[in-house]
C-alpha positions in Angstrom: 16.3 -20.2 -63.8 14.6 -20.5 -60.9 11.3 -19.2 -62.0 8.8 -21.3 -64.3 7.2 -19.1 -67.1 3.9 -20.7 -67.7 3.5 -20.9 -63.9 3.6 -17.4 -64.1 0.9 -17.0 -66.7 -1.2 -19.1 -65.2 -1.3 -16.4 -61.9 -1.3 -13.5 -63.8 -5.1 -13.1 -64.3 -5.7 -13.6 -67.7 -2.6 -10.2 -68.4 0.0 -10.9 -70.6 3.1 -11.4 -69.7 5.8 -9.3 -70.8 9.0 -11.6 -72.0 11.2 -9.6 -69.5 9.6 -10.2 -66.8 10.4 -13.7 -66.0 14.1 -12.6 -66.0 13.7 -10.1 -63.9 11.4 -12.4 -61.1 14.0 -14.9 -61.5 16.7 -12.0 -60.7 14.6 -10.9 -57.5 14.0 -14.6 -56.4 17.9 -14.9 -56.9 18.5 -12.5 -54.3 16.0 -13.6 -52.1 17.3 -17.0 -51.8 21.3 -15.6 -51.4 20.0 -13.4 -48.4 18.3 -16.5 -47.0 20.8 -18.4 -46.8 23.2 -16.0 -45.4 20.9 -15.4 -42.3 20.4 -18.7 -42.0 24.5 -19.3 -42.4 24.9 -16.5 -39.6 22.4 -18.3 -37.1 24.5 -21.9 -37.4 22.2 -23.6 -39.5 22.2 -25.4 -42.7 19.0 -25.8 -43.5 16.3 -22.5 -45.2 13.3 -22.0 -43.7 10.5 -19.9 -44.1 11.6 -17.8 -40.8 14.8 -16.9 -42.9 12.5 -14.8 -45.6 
């Protein structure tokens, strides 16, 4: 899991969190990070940046 749970609470501005959620973050994060490094795979490099987001 890529995405901390209480790290979430502590952003969500005093809502509760439903138990779901954090799997589903962690799913869109996932996905995130698979396109990032494929765009950074496709411009040579080996190394994420921000740019590739």
């Amino acid at each position: 899991m890529l995405v901390v749970k209480s790290k979430i609470k502590e952003h969500a501005d005093g809502l509760n969190v439903a138990g779901d959620f954090a799997n589903a973050l962690d799913k869109e994060v996932e996905v995130m990070v698979q396109k990032a490094c494929a765009r950074a795979k496709a411009n040579g490099r080996k190394t994420l940046q921000a740019r590739d987001l």
